[in-house]
C-alpha positions as CSV (number, residue, x, y, z in Angstrom):
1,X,-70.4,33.9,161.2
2,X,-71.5,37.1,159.4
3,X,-69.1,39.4,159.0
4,X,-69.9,43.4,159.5
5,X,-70.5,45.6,156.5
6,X,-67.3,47.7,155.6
7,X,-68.0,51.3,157.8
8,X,-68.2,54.9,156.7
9,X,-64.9,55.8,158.9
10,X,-63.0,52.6,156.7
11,X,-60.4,53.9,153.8
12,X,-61.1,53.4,150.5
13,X,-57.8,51.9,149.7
14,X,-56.3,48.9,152.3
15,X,-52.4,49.4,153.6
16,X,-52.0,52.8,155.2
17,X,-52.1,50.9,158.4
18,X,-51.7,47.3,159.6
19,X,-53.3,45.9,163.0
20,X,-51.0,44.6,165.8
21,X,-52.6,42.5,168.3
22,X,-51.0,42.6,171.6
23,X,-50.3,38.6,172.8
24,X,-50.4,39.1,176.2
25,X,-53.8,41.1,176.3
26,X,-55.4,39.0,173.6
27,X,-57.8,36.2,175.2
28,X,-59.3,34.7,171.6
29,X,-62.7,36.1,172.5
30,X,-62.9,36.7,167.9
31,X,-64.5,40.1,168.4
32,X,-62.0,41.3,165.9
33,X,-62.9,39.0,163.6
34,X,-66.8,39.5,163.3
35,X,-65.9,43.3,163.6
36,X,-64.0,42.9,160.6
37,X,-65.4,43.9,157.5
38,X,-61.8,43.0,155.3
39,X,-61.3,39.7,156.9
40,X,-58.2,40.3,158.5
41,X,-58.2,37.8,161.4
42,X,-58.5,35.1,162.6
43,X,-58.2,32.9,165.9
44,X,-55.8,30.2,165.7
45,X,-53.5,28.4,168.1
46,X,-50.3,29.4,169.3
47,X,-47.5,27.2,167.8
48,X,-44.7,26.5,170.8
49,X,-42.3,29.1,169.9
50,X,-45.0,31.9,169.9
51,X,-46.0,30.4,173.2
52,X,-42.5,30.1,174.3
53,X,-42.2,33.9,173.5
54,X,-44.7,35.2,176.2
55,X,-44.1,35.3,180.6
56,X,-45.3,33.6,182.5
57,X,-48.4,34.9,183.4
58,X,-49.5,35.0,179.9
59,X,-48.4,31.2,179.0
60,X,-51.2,30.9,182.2
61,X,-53.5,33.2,180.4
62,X,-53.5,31.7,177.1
63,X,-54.1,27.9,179.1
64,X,-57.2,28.9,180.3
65,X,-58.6,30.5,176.9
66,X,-57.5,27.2,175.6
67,X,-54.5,28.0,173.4
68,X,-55.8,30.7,171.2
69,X,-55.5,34.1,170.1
70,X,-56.3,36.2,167.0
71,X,-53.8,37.1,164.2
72,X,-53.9,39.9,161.6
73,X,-53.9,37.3,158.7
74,X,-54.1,39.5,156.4
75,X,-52.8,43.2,157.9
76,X,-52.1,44.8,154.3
77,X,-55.9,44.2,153.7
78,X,-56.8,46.9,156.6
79,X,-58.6,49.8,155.9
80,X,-58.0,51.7,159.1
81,X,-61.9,52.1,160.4
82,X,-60.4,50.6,164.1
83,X,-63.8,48.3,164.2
84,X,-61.5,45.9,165.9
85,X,-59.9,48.1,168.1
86,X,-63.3,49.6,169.5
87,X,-64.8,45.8,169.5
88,X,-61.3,44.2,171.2
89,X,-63.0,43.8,174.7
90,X,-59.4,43.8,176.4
91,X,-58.1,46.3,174.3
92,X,-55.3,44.1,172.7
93,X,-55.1,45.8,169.4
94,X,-53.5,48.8,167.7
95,X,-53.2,50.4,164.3
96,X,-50.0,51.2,163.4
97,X,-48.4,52.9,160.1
98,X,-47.6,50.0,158.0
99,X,-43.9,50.1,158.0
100,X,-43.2,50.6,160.9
């Protein structure tokens, strides 16, 4: 899948901030990662103890969008231009100060 071409908001230098994607929000729909320009995520399965980490409700959630969500594979590689935070249709991702 083609990936989007790094933006004019993006920093030239990766690191200042790292994306957090929010588990129960996150339904593995991969705008993030054709928003990316970095390649940052990706859309994997949830191993059992990430599953066994979330309620109820989103145990359900995740079922029904067949086990997946997306991970910041490679946060330190972010350039803070939020393309995946404007792209996340249910608004499961933040930047954050890397450190924090």
């Amino acid at each position: 899948m083609p990936v989007a071409p790094p933006a004019k908001s993006c920093a030239p230098e990766a690191g200042r901030v790292v994306p957090i994607v929010d588990r129960s929000r996150c339904e593995a729909k991969r705008d993030c990662v054709t928003a990316c320009p970095y390649d940052v995520f990706e859309v994997r399965r949830l191993t059992a103890e990430e599953r066994g980490a979330l309620g109820l409700v989103s145990r359900l959630k995740l079922f029904v969008h067949g086990g997946k969500q997306a991970f910041a594979v490679r946060a330190e590689d972010c350039h803070a231009c939020a393309l995946c935070v404007k792209a996340c249709p249910e608004q499961a991702i933040r930047l954050v100060a890397a450190g924090e």
